[in-house]
N, C-alpha and C positions, 0 to 999 in steps of 0.2 A: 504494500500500500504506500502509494506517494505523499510526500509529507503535506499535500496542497488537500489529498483525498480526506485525510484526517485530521485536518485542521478543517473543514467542510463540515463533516460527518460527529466532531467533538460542537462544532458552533451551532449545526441542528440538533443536537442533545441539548443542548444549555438553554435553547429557545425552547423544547418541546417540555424541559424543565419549570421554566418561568410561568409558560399558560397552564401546565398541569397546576403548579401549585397556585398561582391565581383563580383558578377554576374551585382550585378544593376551597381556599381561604373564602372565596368570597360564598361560596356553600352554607358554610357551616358558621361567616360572622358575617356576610351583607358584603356587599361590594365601598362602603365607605371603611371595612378593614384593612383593604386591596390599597396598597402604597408601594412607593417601590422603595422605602426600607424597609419595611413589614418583609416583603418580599425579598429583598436579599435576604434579610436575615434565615426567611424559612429555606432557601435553596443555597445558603452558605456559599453566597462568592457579595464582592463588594456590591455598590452603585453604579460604579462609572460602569462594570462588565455588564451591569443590567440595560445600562442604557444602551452598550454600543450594540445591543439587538432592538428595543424600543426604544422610541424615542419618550415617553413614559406612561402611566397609566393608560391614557387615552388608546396607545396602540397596544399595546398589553387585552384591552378590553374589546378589542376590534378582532384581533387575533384568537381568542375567545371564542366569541362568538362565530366568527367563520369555523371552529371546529365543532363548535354547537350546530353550525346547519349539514354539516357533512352529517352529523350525529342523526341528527332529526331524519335528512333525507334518509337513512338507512332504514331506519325502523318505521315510516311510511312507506316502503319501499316492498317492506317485508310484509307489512298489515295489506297491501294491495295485491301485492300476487300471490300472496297464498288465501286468495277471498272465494268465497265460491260465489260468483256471479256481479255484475257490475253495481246495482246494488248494495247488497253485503261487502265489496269495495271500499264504497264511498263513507260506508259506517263504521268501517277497521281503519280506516285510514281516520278519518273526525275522531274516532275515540284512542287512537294513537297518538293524534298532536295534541288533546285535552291531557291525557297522561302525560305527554313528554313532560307540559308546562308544569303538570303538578308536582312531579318528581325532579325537578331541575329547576327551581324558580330563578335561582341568582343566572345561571345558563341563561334562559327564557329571557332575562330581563336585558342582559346582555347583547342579544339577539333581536330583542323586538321594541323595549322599552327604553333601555339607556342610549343617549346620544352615539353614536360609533360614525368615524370616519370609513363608514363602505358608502358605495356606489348604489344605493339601493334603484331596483327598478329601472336597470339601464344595460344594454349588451355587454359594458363593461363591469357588472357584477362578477366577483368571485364566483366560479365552478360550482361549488358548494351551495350557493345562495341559489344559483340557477337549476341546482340538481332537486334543490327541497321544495321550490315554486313548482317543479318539475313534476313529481308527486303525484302531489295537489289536484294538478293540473290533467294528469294521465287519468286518477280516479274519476274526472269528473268530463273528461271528453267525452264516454259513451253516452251521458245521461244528458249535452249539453240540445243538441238537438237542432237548432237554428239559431241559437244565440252566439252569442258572442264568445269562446273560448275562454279567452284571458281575460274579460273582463268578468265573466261568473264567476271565476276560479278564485279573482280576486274579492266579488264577494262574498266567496264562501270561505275563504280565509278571515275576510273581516268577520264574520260572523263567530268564525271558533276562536278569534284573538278576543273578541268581545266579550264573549260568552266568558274564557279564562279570565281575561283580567278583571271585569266586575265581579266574578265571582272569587276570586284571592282578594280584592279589597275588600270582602263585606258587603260588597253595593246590593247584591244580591240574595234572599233568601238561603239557606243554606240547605234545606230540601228544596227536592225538584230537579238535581244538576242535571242526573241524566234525562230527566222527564224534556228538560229543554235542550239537548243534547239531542234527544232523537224528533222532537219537533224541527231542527232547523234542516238534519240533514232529511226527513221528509220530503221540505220543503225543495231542496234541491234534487232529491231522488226522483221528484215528480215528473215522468216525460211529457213533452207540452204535445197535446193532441195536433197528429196533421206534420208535426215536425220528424225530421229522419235526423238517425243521430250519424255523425260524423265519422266515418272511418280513421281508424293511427294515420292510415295513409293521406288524410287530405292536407292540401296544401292553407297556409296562409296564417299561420301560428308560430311567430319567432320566438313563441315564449319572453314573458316579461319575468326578470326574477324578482326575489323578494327584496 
């Protein structure tokens, strides 16, 4: 191994160091514990070496969450193909991202809620971002039918982001989750009468990511 390979290979360890332990700290104390002294000190090297991978919290917390969306796209990925029918789909996949949110909130928040310098909603989004819209996006082409592709996908994303977040703040009753849970994807499962649903194959969906 050339000394350029593992000075490469020791610099992507120290970064995959920094978001791991960023990820867990801000887990377990909120993302206002997440400093980058906090953070040296839990991954045992200075400041200055912290920096020369981030530029500081802000890209620390960007980087994050791009591993939060690869995260996410995986396990929507898995709730849709192993669905029995496009329907049942659409309801593995919604009770998928309700779960992610719940079990990864500091994640979640990362990702959806706290300010992040990504590109959101543009070609030039991170892979990642575009894989998880991607999802999303595939559960719900069969059921979209004449409508608009990326613009339902994007409703029905607001709708499960909604749904999450007023319901972690309180805003919402605390029974019912799933009762309004399967109300919404209903509402989307519903094929519009007279409409044909779209084949993988049709043209004219560049995908928007998230």
């Amino acid at each position: 191994m050339s000394i350029q390979t593992r000075r490469e290979r020791e610099r992507a360890e120290r970064e995959r160091l920094i978001v791991t332990a960023a990820r867990e700290l801000a887990e377990s104390e909120g993302w206002d514990a997440v400093t980058t002294r906090r953070l040296a000190e839990e991954i045992e090297y200075s400041q200055p070496v912290l920096y020369s991978h981030f530029k500081g919290k802000d890209a620390i917390m960007a980087a994050v969450a791009v591993e939060g969306f690869a995260d996410i796209a995986a396990e929507l990925r898995a709730a849709r193909t192993s669905a029995a029918g496009t329907r049942q789909a659409l309801a593995d996949v919604g009770a998928a991202y309700t779960e992610f949110a719940a079990q990864r909130p500091a994640l979640y928040d990362a990702m959806f809620t706290h300010p992040v310098d990504l590109p959101f909603a543009t070609s030039e989004a991170p892979p990642a971002l575009q894989e998880a819209f991607g999802e999303l996006r595939e559960a719900m082409r069969p059921l979209a039918g004449d409508d608009d592709l990326e613009t339902l996908t994007e409703t029905f994303w607001s709708g499960l982001h909604g749904l999450v977040t007023l319901m972690r703040s309180g805003r919402l009753r605390r029974e019912g989750r799933e009762r309004r849970l399967t109300l919404l994807l209903d509402r989307f499962a519903r094929h519009p009468a007279g409409h044909t649903a779209r084949g993988p194959g049709d043209a004219g969906h560049q995908g928007a990511p998230m």
